[in-house]
N, C-alpha and C positions, 0 to 999 in steps of 0.2 A: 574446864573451858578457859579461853584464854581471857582474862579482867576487864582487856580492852574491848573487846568485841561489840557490837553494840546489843544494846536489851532491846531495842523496838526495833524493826525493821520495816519500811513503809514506802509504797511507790501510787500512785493516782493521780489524780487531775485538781489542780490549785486553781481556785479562784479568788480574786480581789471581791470582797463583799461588803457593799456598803445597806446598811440596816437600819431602817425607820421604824420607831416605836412609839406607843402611847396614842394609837389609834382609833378614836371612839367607831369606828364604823369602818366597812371597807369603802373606799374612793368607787365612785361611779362614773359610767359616761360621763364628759363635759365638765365634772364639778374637782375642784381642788378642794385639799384638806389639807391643813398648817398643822404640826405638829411640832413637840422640842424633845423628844426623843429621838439618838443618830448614833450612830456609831460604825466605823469603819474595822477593816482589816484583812491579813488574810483569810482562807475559807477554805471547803471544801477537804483537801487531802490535809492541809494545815492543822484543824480541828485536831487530828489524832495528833499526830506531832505535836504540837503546843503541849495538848493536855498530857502525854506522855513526859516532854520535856520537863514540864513544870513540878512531876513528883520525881524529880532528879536522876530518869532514866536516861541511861546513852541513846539517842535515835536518829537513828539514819534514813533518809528523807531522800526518794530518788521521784523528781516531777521536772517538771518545764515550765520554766518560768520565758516569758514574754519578753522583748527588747523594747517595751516600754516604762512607763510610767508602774505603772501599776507590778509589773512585773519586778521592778526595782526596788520599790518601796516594800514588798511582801518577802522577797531574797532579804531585803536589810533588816526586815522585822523577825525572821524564822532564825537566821545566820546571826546577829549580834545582839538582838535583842535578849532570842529565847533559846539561844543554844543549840542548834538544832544544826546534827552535819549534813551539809548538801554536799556530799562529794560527789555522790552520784546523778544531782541535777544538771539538767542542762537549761542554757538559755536559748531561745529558741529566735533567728534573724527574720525579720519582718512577720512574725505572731505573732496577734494582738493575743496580753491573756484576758482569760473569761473573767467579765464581770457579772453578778450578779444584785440586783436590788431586791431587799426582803421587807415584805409590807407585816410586821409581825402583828395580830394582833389574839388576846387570849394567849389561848394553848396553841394555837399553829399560827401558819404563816404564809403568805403567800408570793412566792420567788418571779423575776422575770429575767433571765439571764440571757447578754450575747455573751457569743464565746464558739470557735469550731473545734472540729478535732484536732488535737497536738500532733508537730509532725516526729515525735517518737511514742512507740506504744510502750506500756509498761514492762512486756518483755525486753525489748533495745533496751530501755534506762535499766535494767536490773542485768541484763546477761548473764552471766555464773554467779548467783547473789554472794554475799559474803556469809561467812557465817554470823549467826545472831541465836540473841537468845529466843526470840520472838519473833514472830510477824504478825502487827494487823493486819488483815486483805478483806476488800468486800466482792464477794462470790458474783460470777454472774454466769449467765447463759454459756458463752464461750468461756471454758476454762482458760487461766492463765498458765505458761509453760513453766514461767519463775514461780509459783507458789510448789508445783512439785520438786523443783531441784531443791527449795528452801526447806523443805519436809526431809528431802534425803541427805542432805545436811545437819538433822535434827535442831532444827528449828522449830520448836512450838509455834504453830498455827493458829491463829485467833480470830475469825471469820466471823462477818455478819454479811447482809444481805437487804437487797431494795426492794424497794416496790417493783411490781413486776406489770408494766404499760400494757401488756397484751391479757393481764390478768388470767392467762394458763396455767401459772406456778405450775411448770416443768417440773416434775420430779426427780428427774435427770439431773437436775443441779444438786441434790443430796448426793447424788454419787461422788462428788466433790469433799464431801467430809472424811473423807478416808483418810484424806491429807490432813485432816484439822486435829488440833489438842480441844479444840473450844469453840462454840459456837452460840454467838447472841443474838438470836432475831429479838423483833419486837412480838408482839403475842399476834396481831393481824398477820404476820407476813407468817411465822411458824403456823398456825391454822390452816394458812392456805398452802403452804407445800407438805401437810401431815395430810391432811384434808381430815382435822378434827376440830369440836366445836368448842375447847375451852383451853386455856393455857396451859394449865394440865395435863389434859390431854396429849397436846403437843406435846410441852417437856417431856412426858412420857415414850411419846416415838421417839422424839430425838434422841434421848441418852439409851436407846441402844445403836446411834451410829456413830457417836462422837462422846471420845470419856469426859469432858464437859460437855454439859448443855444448858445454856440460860436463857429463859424468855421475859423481856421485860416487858411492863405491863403499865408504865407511863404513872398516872395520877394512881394505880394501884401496887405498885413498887414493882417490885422482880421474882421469880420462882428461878431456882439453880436446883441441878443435882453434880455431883462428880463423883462419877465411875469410880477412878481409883481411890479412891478416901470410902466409898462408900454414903457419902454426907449428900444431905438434902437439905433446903434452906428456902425460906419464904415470908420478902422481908416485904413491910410496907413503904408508900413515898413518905417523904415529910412533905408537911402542912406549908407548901412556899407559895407566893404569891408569882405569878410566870410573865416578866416582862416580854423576851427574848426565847422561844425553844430550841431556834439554831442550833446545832452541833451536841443538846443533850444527850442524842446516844453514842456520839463519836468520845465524851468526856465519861459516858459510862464504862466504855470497853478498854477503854486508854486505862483508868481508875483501877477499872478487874483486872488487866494484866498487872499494876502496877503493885495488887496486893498482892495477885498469884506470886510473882518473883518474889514476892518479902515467906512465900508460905504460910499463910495465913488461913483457919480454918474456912470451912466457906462463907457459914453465915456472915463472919467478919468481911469478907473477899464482895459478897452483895450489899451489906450495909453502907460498906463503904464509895462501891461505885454510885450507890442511890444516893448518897450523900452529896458526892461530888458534883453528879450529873446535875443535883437539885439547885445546887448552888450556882452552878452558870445559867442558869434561867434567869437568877435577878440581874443580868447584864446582858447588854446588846452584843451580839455577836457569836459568832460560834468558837473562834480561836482562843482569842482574846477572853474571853469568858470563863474560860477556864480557872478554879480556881489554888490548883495545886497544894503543896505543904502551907504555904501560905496561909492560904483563904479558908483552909477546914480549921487550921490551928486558931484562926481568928475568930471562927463560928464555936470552936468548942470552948474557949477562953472566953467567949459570953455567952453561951449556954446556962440558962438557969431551969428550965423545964425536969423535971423530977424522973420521969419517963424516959425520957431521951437520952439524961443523962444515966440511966441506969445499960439502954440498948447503946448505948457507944462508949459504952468505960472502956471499952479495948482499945481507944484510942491514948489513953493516959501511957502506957508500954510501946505504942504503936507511933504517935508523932517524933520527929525528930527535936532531936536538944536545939537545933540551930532551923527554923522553916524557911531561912532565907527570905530578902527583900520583898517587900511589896510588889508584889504580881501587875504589870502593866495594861488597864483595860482600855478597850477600845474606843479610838478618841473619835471626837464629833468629826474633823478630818485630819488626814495625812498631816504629819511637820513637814516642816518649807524644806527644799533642797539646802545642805548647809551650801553655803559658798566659800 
């Protein structure tokens, strides 16, 4: 394969997300609630791109960015800040982009977003994809045209999938994994298109339509199998405190491709996205959150727990010599236009 090529390949919909934390209650009717919890950024398709960038994958990012404000500042944040190549984005002339405001509080969180549809679909921005090592995609009801041309290019497929608003769970979207290397639902959405009662269970159906299959399972870790290894893996969360949940599962799947590329057995491959994922919970934001070579290098270089440090010794062979600078989290607002 060619060096250059990129390792992630990603196309979706971006949004500017500004994030309020430390919530004692959710706001009602009529009443305001002061908080000093905020933190701003990009969102949305960004999440995988960051967390992908930040464990020093090549990734190529095709969205639409807005001829605004917001649009501007999320392009300069993706593009110089975090590496990330937008050859294939466009900006989009009088689209506002989607904003979204997230009331976190606990384990979830509650979104209210304006924002319409872009006026290119993921197919326009991708047309004959390039080749790559990877693709994230999240599945939906209408297949994408660019996720098969990316499959016959041999591009490893890396799928997850939403909540499903009309709560059907179509089964017709499994048809869909033919195209896939891998496949991460969370354990609610996998039950409901296996139509089985435990994550198990599920994992179970899925790994015979896709030679991965991972179901994560939130405050209970992850279950994986992979087909071609043969290997089965069934890891717990860590014990973290959850400021922010935004973007945990986008920094999960971003993490699993980032170990799959290195070849990594699996158990190590799920330790490590639950790792990852756990750690941008203690920060607002979904992108930005992310805590790359960086931030695991920091968490395992103060690691003292006896346990832990025995389930992630495979990090000592596995960190890089150099984690690179200080990861930039998400500030309370945007910096000033320079002038």
């Amino acid at each position: 394969m060619d060096d250059d090529m990129p390792d992630v390949l990603l196309t979706g919909l971006l949004f500017y997300d500004l994030v309020l934390t430390g919530l004692g209650k959710p706001p009602t009717p009529g009443e305001e609630i002061w908080t000093g919890g905020m933190g701003c950024g990009p969102g949305g398709i960004a999440n995988l791109a960051v967390a992908a960038s930040r464990f020093g994958l090549r990734t190529s990012l095709a969205t639409v960015f807005g001829d605004d404000f917001y649009g501007e500042y999320c392009r300069d944040a993706l593009c110089d800040q975090e590496d990330v190549d937008l050859a294939l984005s466009r900006t989009a002339d009088g689209w506002p982009t989607p904003v979204t405001v997230s009331l976190a509080q606990g384990h979830d969180r509650a979104l209210v977003t304006h924002g319409s549809e872009p006026p290119f679909s993921q197919d326009a921005l991708m047309g004959d994809p390039p080749e790559a090592r990877t693709a994230l995609v999240h599945l939906e009801a209408e297949p994408r045209e660019w996720i098969a041309r990316a499959a016959a290019n041999g591009t490893h497929v890396y799928a997850d999938v939403g909540w499903d608003p009309t709560q059907q769970w179509s089964t017709d979207l499994l048809d869909q994994l033919k195209l896939c290397h891998a496949f991460l639902p969370n354990e609610s959405e996998a039950m409901a298109y296996t139509r089985t009662d435990s994550a198990r269970a599920a994992l179970g159906t899925l790994s015979e339509l896709v030679p991965v299959a991972v179901v994560t399972r939130g405050g209970e870790g992850a279950v994986a199998v992979d087909q071609t290894t043969g290997e089965y893996a069934d890891v717990p969360a860590l014990d973290i405190d959850v400021l922010d949940a935004t973007g945990a599962g986008d920094v999960f799947g971003a993490s699993f491709v980032a170990a799959s590329l290195g070849g990594w057995p699996l158990e190590e491959r799920l330790r490590f996205a639950v790792l990852a994922a756990g750690l941008s919970v203690q920060r607002p934001g979904g992108a930005l959150a992310a805590p790359g070579w960086y931030g695991v290098d920091r968490w395992w270089r103060s690691l003292t727990d006896p346990d832990l440090k025995s389930a992630y010794g495979f990090l000592t062979d596995r960190l890089p010599d150099d984690p690179g600078p200080p990861v930039a989290y998400a500030p309370v607002t945007p910096p000033a236009r320079q002038t």
